[in-house]
C-alpha positions in Angstrom: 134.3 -1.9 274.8 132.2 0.6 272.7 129.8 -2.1 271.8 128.9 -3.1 275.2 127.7 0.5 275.7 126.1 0.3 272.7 124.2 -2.7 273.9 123.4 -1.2 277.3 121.4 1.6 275.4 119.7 -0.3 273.1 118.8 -2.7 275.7 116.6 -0.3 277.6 114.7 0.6 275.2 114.6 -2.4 272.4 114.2 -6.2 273.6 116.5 -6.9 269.8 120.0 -5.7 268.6 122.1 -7.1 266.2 125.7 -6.1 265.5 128.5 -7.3 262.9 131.4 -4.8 263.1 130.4 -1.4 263.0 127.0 -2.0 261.4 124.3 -2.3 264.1 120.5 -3.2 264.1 117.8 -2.9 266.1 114.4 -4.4 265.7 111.0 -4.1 267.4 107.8 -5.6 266.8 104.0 -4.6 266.7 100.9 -5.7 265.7 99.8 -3.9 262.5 95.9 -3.2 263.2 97.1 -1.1 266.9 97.6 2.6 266.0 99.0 2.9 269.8 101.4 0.0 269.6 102.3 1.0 265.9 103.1 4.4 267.2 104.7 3.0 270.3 106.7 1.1 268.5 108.3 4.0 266.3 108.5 6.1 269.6 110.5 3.7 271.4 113.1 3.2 268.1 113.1 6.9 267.6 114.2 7.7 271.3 116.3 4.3 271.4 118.3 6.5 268.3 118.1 9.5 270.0 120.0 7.7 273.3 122.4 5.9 271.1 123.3 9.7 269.6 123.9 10.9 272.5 126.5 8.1 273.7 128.0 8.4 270.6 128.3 12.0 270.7 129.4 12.0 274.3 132.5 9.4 273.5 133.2 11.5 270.1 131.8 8.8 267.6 129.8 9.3 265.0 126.3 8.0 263.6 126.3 8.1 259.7 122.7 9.1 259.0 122.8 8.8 255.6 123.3 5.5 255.9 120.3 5.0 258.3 117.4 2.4 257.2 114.1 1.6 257.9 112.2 -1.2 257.1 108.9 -3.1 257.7 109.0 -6.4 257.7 105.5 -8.3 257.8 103.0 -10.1 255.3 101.6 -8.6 252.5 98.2 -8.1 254.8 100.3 -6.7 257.7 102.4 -4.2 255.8 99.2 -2.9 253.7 97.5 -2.0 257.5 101.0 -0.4 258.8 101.1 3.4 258.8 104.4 4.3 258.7 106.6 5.8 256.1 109.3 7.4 257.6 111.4 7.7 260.9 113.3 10.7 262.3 116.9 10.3 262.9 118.7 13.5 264.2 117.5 16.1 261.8 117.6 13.4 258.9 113.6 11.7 257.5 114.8 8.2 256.9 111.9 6.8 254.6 111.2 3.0 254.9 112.8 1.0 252.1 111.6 -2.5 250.6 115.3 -4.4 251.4 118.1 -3.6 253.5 121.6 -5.7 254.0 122.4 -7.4 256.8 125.8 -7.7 257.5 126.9 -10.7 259.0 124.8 -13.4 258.7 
């Protein structure tokens, strides 16, 4: 039941979501030499967060930002043109990492 909320926010904001218990991931794409679609991009994750906070908040969840990643995935040429280092989660700076789990597969 909470998950197919969970999938109705994500869903109008992400075209990607995966989920394996209560670890969730979202994923969106852009093309590493646009500055507008790179920032897009980390607009449209940041406020997809910011939504899923919200419902979570509102049924008395709770996100765990420390345990919050970021990651770029991409070619070596892709990922040396990409601009980002870090997204905003709540009040929390999550800096991109160089691996991440994923549960589930």
């Amino acid at each position: 039941m909470f998950a197919s909320k969970l999938f109705e926010v994500v869903n109008s904001h992400l075209p990607e979501v995966h989920a394996y218990a209560d670890d969730t991931q979202t994923y969106i794409s852009f093309m590493p030499d646009s500055v507008a679609g790179e920032q897009d991009a980390i607009a449209a994750l940041q406020d997809c967060i910011t939504d899923i906070r919200s419902w979570i908040t509102a049924d008395k969840l709770k996100l765990n930002d420390d345990k919050t990643e970021f990651v770029i995935i991409g070619t070596r040429a892709q990922l040396d043109k990409a601009n980002v280092s870090e997204i905003v989660v709540g009040h929390t700076k999550v800096p991109a990492v160089t691996t991440v789990k994923n549960l589930g597969a």
